[in-house]
N, C-alpha and C positions, 0 to 999 in steps of 0.2 A: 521483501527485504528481510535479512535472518534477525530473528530478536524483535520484533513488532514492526509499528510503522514509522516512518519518521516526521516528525511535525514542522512542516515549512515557518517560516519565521514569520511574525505576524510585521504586514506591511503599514505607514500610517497613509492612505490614501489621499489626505492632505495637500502629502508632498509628492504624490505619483500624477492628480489631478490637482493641482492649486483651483484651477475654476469651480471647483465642487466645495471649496472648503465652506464658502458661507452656508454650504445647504446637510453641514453637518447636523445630526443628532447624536441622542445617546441610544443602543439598544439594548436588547436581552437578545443574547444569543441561546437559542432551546438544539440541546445536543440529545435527543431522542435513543436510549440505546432499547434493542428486542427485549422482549416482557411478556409477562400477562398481568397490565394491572388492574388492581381493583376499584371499585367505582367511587373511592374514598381517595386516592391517588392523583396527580395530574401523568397525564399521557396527550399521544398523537397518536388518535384511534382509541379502538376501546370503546368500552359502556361508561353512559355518563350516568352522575349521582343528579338525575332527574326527578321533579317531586309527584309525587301521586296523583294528585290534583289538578296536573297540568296535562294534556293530554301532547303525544309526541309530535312532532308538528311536522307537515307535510306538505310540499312544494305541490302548490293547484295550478300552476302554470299548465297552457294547454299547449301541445305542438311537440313534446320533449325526441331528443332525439341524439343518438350517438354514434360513434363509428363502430363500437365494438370492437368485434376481436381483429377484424380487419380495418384500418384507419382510410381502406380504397372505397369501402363499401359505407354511405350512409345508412345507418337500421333505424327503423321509426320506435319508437315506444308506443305502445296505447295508450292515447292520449286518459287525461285522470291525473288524479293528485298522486303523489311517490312519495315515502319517507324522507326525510331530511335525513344524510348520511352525518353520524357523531366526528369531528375531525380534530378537536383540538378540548381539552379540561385543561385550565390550568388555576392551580390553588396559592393563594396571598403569601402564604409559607413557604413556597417554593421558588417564587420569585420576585425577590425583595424591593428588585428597581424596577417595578411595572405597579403604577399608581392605581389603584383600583377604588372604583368611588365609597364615600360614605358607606360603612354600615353591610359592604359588599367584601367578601372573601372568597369566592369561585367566579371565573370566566370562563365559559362555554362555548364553544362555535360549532356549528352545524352546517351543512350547504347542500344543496340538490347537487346532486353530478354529474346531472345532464344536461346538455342543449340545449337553448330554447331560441324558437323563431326570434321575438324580438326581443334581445337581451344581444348585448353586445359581446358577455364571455359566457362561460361552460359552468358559471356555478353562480349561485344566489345565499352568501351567506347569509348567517341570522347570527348573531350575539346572544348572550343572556348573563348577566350578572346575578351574582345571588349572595346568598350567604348558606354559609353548608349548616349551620347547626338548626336554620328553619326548615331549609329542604329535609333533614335529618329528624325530626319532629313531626314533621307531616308524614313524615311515608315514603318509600320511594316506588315508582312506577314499576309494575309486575314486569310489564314485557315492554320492551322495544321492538317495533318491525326492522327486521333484517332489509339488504338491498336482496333484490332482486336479480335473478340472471338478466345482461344486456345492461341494467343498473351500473 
């Protein structure tokens, strides 16, 4: 479309689904635009402001397994622990309607991004609340293990 995109009009689902109305919330909506941010930043993806002292934490699940580059083919992983993949930072100052407890000013999430026998989906997230000025006092982690090919 010439001149950018055009923004469909926001619908109140409410009145589209009346039976859903009671199971209303509020949310945060996270509009993700390309970057490269820094570990001081909230992103989706990305290196997180991890602290030194904490070692990076890795899915020991045995059995890991994915479709790869083909979704016909299952491929095994060698069974073993795999980095937890960084998937979501998001910081207190960035998002005002998302309660974040006592004393906490960063949320983290991490997840394995593979398969596992018995696990009902494709990913095992992990949480981590913090507060960035003690992670920022301690130190922050040299290295992150990258994913892996097949990862």
């Amino acid at each position: 479309m010439p001149g950018g995109t055009h923004e469909l009009p926001a619908k109140d689902l409410r009145t589209l689904i009346p039976e859903y109305a009671g199971l209303a919330r509020e949310t945060t909506l996270l509009n993700p635009e390309p970057g490269d941010p820094g570990v001081r930043e909230s992103s989706l993806g990305g290196e997180l402001l991890w602290p030194a002292d904490e070692p990076w934490p890795y899915c020991a699940q045995e059995d890991h397994w994915t479709f790869g580059s083909d979704w016909r083919n299952r491929t095994e992983i060698v069974p073993g622990a795999v980095p937890m993949v960084p998937i979501l930072q998001l910081f207190a100052r960035d998002v005002p309607g998302l309660e974040f407890p006592k004393g906490k000013d960063l949320l983290q999430l991490v997840w394995c991004a593979l398969i596992h026998e018995q696990d009902p989906g494709p990913v095992m997230p992990q949480l981590y609340w913090r507060n960035e000025a003690e992670v920022v006092a301690g130190g922050l982690l040299s290295e992150i293990p990258g994913v892996s090919e097949g990862e």
